[in-house]
Structures are given as C-alpha cells and as structure tokens.
N, C-alpha and C positions, 0 to 999 in steps of 0.2 A: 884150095878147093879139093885137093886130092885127102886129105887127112880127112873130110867128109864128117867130123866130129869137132864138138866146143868140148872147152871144162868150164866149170862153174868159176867166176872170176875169184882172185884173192887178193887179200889189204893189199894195197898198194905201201911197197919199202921208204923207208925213207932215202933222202937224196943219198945217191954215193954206195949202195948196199948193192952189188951184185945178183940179178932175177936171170931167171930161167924158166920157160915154158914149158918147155919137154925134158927130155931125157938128155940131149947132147946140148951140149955149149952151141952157143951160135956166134961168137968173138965179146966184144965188148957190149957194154951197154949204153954206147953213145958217149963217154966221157972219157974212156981210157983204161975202164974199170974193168976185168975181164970178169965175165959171170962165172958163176959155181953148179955144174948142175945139183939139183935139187935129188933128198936121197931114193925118192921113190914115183914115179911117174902117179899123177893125181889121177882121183879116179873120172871116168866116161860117164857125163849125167847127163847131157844131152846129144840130140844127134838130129845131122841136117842134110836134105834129100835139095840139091840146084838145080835147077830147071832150066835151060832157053829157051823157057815161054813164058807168059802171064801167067798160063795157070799151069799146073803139075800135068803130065801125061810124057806115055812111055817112053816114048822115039827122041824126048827134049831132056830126057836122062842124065846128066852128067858125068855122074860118081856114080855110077853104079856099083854097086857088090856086088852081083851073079844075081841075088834074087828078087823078088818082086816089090816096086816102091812102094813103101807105107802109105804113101801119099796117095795113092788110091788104092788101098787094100778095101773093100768092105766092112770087113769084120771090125769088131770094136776096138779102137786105136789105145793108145798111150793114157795116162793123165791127161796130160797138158798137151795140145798140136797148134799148131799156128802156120797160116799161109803169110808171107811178108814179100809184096813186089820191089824188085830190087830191078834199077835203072842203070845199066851198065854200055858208056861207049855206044848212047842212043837208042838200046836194044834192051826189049822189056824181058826180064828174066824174074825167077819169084825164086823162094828159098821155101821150103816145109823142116819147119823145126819141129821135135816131139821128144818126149821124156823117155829115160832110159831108166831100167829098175832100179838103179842107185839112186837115182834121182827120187826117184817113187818110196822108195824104204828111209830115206832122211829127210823126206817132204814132213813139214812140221801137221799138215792137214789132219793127221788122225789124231792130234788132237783134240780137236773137233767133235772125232768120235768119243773123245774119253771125257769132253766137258760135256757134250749131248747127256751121255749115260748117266755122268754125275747128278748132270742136272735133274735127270729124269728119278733117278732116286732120292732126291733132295723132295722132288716135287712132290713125289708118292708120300712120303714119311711126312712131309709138313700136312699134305691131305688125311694120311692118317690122322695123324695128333687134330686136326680140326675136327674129322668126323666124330672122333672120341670126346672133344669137348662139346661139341655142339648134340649129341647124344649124353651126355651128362648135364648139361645145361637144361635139352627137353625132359629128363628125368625131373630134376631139381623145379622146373615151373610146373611140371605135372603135380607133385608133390605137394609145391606150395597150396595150387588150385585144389586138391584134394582139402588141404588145412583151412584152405578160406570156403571152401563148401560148409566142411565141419562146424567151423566156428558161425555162421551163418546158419546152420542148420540149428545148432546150437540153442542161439539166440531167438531163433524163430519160436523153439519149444519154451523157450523162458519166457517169452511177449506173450507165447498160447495159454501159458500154466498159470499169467498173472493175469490172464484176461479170463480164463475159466475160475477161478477166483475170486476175482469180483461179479462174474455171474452169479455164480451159486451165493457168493454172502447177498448180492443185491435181490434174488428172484428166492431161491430154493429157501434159505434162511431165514427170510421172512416171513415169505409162505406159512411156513414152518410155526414162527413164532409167533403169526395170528391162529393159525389151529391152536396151538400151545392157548391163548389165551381163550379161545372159543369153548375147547374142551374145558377148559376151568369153570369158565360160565354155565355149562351143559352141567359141570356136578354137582354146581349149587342148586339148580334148577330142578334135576334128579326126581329131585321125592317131592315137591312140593308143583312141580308143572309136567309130568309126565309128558306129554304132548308137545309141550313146546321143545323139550329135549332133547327128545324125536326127531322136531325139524332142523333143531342145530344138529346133532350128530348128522343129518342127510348133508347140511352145508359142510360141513366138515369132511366127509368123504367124497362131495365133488372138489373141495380145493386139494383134497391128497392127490385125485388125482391129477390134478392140474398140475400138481408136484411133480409125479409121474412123469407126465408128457413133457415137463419141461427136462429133467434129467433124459430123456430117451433125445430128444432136442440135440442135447450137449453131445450126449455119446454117436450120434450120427452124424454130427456138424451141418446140421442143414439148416442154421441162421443163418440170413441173408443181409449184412446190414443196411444192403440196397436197396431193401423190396420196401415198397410204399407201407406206409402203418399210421394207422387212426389213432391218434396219441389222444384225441378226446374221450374217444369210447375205451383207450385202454387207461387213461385217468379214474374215471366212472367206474370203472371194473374195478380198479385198484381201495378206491374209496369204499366200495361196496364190501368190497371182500372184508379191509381193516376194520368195515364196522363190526364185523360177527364180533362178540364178545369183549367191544372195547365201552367205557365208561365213559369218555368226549364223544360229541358231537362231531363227526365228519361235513365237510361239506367240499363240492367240488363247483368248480363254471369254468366254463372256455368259449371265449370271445369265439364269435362266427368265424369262420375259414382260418383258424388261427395252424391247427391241424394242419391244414392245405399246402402253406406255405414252410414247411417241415421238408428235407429228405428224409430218406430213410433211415440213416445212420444216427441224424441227430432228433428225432421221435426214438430210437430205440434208446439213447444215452440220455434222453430227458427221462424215459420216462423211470429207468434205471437210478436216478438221481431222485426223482418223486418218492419211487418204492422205498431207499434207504431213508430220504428226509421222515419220511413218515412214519418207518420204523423209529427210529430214533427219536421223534417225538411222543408216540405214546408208550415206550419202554422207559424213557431218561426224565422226559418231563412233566410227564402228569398233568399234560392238559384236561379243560374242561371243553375245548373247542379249538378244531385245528379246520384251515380253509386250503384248499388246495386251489391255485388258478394260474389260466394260460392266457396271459395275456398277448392282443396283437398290438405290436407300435407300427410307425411310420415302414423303417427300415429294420427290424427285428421284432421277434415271439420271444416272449420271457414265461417262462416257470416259476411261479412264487407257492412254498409251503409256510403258512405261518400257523402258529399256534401262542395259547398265553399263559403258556406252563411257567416251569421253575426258572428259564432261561441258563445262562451260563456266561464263562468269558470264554469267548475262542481263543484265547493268545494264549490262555494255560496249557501248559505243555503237556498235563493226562487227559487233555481232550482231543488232541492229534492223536485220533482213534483212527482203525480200520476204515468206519467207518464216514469219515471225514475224509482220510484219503483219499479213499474210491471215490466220492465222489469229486472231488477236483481233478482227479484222474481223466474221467469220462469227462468233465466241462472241458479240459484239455483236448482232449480228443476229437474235439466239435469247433477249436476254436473258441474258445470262451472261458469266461473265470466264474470261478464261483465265491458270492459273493453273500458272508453267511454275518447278522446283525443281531447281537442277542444279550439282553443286561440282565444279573442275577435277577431274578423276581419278576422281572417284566415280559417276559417270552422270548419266541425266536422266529427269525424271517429268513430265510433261505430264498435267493432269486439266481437264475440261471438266464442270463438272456442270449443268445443265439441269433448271429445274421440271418437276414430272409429276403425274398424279392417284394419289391418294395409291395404294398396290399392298396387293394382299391378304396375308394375315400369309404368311411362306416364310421359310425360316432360308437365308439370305445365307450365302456361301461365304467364306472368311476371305481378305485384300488377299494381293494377290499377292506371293510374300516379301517378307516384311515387314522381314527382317535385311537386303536388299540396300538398302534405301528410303536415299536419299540425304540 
C-alpha cells in the first residue's frame, strides 16, 4: 500500500526465467532461481488512492502524498477512474484507481480519432463522386427528355403536314378542279349564251370563295373534328357544286337520320372521302351518271359513290394514286376500310361503312340500282 502505484502487467516468463518487479532483487523466485533486476524501472500508468471506507473521503486517506485526493477532486479527472470496494479483515475499504499520462499517450483510443477522420473523409469523397454522378445522370435524362420532346414534336409536324395534305388535295383541289371545268363550260357558252355565262362566272366566284375560306380554315386551325356536321346537306352541297360544268348526271339521297348517327370526325372523313370519289370519277371515268348515297343499316351508316364510267382494276399498281391513298387513310382513321369494286367497262362503286348506335326501326330505301352494280 505504501508504493501507492500499479505498472501495467507483462508476458508472463516462462518456467525457470528469473522476473523482477522493481528495481531491486527481492531473493528468489520461489524455486532457487535468484531474479535479475530488470535494466530500467517500467514506466507509472496507473495510480491508486485506499481508502478505510466504502467510499473515498479525506480523514479515510491512506497513502497520502501531501496533496489533495483525486478521488474527490471536482475538476475533471483522468481518462479512465474507477471506484473498486475491497473487503479487508471484515472491514469495508474501497481503492480509486485512475490513469496516469503515460497511460493516456499509449492508450490505443485515438485511434479512434484517426478512424473517425478517415471515415469521415471517405464518406465526404464517396458523397462527392455520388452528387457528381447523380448531377450527370439528371443532365443525361434531361437531355434525353429534350430528344424525346424533339422527336415527338417532330412527328407531330409530320402527322400535321400529311393531314394538311390531304385536306387541300381532298377540299382545295377539287374545288379547284370543278371551277377549272365550270370555267371551260362558261367559254363555250361565251358568245352564244351571254347570260347564262354571266351566271356561271357568279357560281364560280362564290365557289373561289369557298376556296378562300377553306385556305383561311387551314391557316388558323380552327377545324374541329369534334364539332357536330350535317354530312347530308354537306353531300348536297358537294353534288351541287360538281354539277357546274360537268357532262353526267349527279345525283345525291340520304336515308332519314342517317347524318344523326355520325360524330363529328367521321362526317368530316366521309365526307372528305365523297369529295375525292367524285373527283375521280368525273376526271378518270367519264361517266354519264354518278349517284352518291348515305345509307343507314342496323348497326352502321355506309357511303356509296358509284358511277358507270370507264371503270378500272384496283390491283394495278398506277392506280395506287394519291388519291386512292387518302382515301383509305381517312377510312382508317374512323375505323373502317375502304372498300372500292370496279371492272374495266363496267363502272366503279366505292362504299365506306362506319360503326354507329344502333338506329331506330325505319324501312330503308332499296340500293341504288341494283342491275348497274358492277
């Protein structure tokens, strides 16, 4: 109890080897062996304050040194303290052990602080390199989004370019090409009908303007393919018009409520498909008679142009015209095929039929002669 200090323990020798504590010999080591002392006294790492009490207080002092025990010092102690009750000859005594700076400078603990640090710079650097990838990553999906706008945007202009395209060849071109023939009729007329020339020339500058308005149409994009449309009276029109200066007979009929049962997308694609059938018959065929009619079925409305011109074979590959595309385009476009029937000599029948809600009972008007059907 007087030396009032531990050392930090060492290997135990093997059998037979001469050990030493301190500085001086203390005789043998139990066997006959005399010890060696040891060449340098080890160093002071810890240090212990005995007490004869339970707990540590001044007057139970043991080992004193002169100055005040640690063991109730306030201020902030050692690394490491520890209070241990020691039971001595039936009398409670305690021991306060605590770390000495040696102890404190070879304590392996700061490493701790230097795996902390490491750590901590591992962890910044791996966060770096994340933020940099995940900031290149959002560039690269940005990018792509940009590319798939593009390419969609694209596409959009190419869907718009081949649908103003087949407007104007279905509406404007037509138009066009009944003036064309109107006016031809007006210069035979000329010298020998003054007056009646008169009145075609007046039809002729209300269909330019129709022209007009349909071009002012396109360039404002204010078709609707939603909006409700009277495909009867715009049949009627269409007939009316193709008669100025045509050499056949026009005729048009449409079954009661046949119209009605139309949206609006597919009255605009029929009637779009009408205009071009009927170009194409009085330019290609040279009828003497073309019928246009809408008929109503049970569960569909059908469009039939038929005339008994020159006919043709559809399966010839120079008749995969413009105008044959477009319109199986538009029949596409509604859901439906187009379905065109035509032998050299004998005429041509074009029928479009289109789904519809089912129509209330009416006795349907019998197909339009039925002995010219090719």
């Amino acid at each position: 109890a007087s030396g009032a200090l531990l050392r930090r323990a060492r290997p135990v020798p093997e059998r037979g080897t001469p050990v030493n504590i301190g500085n001086e010999p203390y005789g043998d080591n139990g066997e006959g062996v005399a010890a060696t002392p040891l060449p340098y006294p080890p160093p002071k790492e810890v240090g212990v304050e005995i007490y004869a009490w339970p707990r540590p207080r001044q007057d139970a002092w043991l080992n004193a040194d002169g100055g005040a025990p640690r063991a109730l010092d306030p201020a902030p102690k050692a690394y490491l303290t520890t209070v241990v009750p020691w039971t001595l000859y039936n009398g409670k005594w305690s021991l306060f052990a605590y770390t000495l700076p040696v102890f404190q400078t070879s304590s392996p603990r700061y490493m701790a602080y230097v795996a902390f640090g490491a750590g901590s710079c591992m962890t910044l650097l791996a966060t770096a390199l994340l933020g940099v990838t995940l900031r290149a990553r959002d560039r690269q999906e940005r990018l792509t989004e940009q590319i798939r706008e593009a390419r969609d945007a694209l596409l959009a202009a190419e869907k718009e370019r081949e649908k103003l395209s087949h407007d104007l060849h279905d509406h404007t071109v037509q138009t066009l090409y009944a003036i064309q023939l109107g006016l031809g009729h007006t210069s035979q007329q000329l010298a020998a009908d003054p007056a009646g020339a008169k009145r075609e020339l007046a039809t002729v500058r209300r269909e330019l303007d129709a022209v007009m308005a349909e071009i002012r149409r396109y360039i404002a994009a204010e078709e609707d393919g939603a909006k409700p449309a009277d495909l009867s009276g715009v049949l009627t029109s269409l007939v009316q018009r193709a008669q100025v200066g045509a050499q056949a007979r026009l005729e048009v009929r449409c079954d009661p409520g046949a119209a009605e049962r139309l949206a609006g997308n597919q009255a605009v694609q029929l009637a779009n498909i009408a205009r071009e059938a009927l170009s194409n018959s009085l330019r290609h065929a040279r009828p003497s008679k073309v019928q246009v009619a809408l008929r109503s079925e049970p569960t569909a409305v059908c469009l039939e142009i038929r005339d008994n011109g020159l006919g043709f074979d559809p399966r010839a590959p120079a008749r995969q015209g413009v105008g044959l595309n477009s319109m199986a385009a538009r029949a596409r476009q509604i859901g439906s095929l187009l379905d065109i029937r035509s032998v050299p000599g004998q005429g041509t029948r074009v029928t479009v039929c289109v789904a519809a809600p089912a129509a209330e009972p009416f006795t349907a008007r019998p197909p339009v002669d039925d002995a010219e059907e090719p």
